[in-house]
C-alpha positions in Angstrom: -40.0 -3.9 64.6 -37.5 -6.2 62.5 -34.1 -5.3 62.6 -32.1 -5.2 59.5 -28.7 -6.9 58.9 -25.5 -5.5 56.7 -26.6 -7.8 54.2 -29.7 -6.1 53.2 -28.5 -2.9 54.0 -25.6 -3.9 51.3 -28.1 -5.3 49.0 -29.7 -2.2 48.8 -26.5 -0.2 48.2 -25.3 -2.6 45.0 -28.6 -2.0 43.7 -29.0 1.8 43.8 -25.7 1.6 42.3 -26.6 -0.7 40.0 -29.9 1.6 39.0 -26.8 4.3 39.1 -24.5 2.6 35.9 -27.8 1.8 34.7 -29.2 5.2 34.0 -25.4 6.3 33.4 -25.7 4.1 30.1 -29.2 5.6 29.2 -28.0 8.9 29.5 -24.7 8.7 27.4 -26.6 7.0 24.7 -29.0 9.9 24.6 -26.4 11.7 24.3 -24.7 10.0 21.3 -27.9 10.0 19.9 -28.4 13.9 19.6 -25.2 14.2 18.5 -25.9 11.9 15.6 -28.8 13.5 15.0 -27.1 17.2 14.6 -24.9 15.5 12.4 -27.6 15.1 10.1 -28.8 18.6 10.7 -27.9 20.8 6.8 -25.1 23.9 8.1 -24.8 22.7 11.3 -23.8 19.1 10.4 -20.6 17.6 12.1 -19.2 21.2 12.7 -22.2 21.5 15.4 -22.1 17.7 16.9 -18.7 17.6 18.1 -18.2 20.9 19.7 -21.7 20.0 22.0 -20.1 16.5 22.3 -17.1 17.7 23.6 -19.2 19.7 26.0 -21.0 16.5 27.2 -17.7 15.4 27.9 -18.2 12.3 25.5 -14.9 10.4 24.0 -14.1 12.2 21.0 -13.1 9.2 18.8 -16.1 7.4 19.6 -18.3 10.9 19.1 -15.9 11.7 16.0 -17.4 7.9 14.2 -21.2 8.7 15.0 -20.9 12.4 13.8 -19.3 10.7 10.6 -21.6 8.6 9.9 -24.4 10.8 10.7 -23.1 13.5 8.4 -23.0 11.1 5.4 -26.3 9.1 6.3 -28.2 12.0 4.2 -25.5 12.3 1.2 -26.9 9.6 -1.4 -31.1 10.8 -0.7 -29.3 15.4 -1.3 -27.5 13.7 -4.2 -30.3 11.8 -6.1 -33.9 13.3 -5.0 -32.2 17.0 -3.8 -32.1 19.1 -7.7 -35.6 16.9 -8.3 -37.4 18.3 -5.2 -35.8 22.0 -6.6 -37.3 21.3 -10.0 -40.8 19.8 -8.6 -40.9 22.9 -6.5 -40.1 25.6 -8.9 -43.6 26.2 -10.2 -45.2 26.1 -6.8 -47.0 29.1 -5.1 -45.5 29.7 -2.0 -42.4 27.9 -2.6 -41.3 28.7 -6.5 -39.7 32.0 -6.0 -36.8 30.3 -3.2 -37.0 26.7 -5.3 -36.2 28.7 -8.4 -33.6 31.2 -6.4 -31.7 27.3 -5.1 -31.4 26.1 -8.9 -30.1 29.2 -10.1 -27.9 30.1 -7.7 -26.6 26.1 -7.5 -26.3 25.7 -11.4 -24.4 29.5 -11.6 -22.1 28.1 -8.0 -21.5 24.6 -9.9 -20.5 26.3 -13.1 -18.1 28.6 -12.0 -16.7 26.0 -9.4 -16.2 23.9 -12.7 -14.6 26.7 -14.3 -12.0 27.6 -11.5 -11.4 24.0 -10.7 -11.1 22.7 -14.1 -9.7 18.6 -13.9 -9.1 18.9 -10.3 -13.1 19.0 -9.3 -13.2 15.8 -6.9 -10.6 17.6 -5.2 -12.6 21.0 -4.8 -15.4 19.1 -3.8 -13.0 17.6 -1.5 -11.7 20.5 0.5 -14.9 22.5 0.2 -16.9 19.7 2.3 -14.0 20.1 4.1 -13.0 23.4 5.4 -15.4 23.8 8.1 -16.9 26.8 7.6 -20.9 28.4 7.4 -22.2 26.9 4.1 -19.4 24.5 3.0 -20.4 20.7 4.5 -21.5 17.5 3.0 -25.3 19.1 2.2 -23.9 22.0 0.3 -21.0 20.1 -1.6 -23.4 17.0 -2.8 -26.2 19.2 -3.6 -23.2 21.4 -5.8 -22.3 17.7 -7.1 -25.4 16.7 -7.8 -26.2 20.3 -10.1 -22.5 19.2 -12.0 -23.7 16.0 -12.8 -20.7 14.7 -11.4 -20.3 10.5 -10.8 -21.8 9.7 -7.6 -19.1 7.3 -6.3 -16.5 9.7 -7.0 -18.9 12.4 -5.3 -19.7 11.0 -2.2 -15.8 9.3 -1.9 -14.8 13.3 -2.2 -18.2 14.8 0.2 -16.5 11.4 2.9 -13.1 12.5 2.5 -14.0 16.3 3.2 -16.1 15.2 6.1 -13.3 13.2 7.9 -11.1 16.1 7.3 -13.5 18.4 8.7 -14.3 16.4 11.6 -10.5 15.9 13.0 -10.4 20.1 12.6 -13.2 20.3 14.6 -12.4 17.4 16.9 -9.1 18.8 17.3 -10.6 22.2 18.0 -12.9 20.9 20.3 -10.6 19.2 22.3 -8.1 21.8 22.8 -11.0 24.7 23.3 -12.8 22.7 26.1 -9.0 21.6 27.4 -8.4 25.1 27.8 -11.6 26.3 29.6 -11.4 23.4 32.0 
């Protein structure tokens, strides 16, 4: 029987822990990575990622910059190829009746959010992406930008600026919730 020093017995330790660190890492980057990918997610979008976030008990800033960018990742593909899909759709069997149903109800929304908005539209667009409630978000407010035929670069500059503002409600939300709880 050979006898085993406190060298190898130490050897083992800092490599377990090593292994330790090691899936640490993996794990928090799983972790990042669903809450990028519920970002991305249409209703649930950044009002979804950084409540579960904060329940990983991941840094908010850091979580708050993924969920950003995955909530905007989708915004130029709603804006350009979203109405288009609607309109290809529209005449389909199964899938007319609720293709047709979308364009109507987007183009009547659009119009009378044109209407009650009048020159201040970007800013609309604005606070609706932003007020984080069911069925405002970046999906809702590009595809409603995208039915006004409004400028894309001022779109998506109004669909960012309501996302950032949504996500430090809900970050700051988050935060204090999970604060409380704890």
């Amino acid at each position: 029987v050979e006898s085993r020093g406190l060298g190898d017995v130490y050897k083992r330790q800092m490599l377990y822990c090593h292994r330790c660190k090691k899936t640490r890492k993996e794990d928090s980057m799983i972790k990042y990575l669903t809450i990028f990918l519920i970002s991305m997610v249409p209703i649930v979008e950044l009002r979804g990622a950084l409540p579960y976030a904060a329940v990983f008990g991941l840094p908010m800033v850091p979580s708050y910059i993924i969920c950003v960018i995955g909530n905007m990742l989708p915004v130029p593909f709603i804006f350009f190829f979203a109405r288009k899909v609607l309109i290809w759709g529209a005449d389909k069997k199964f899938i007319g009746k609720f293709f047709t149903w979308c364009l109507d109800k987007g183009e009547r929304g659009g119009e009378k959010l044109k209407s009650k908005a009048g020159k201040g539209l970007y800013v609309a667009l604005l606070l609706f992406v932003g007020i984080p409630l069911p069925g405002t978000g970046a999906w809702t407010g590009t595809l409603a930008a995208s039915f006004l035929k409004m400028n894309f670069k001022s779109s998506v500059l109004a669909a960012m600026c309501g996302v950032l503002l949504a996500g430090v409600i809900m970050m700051t939300l988050s935060a204090g919730f999970f604060s409380l709880i704890q």
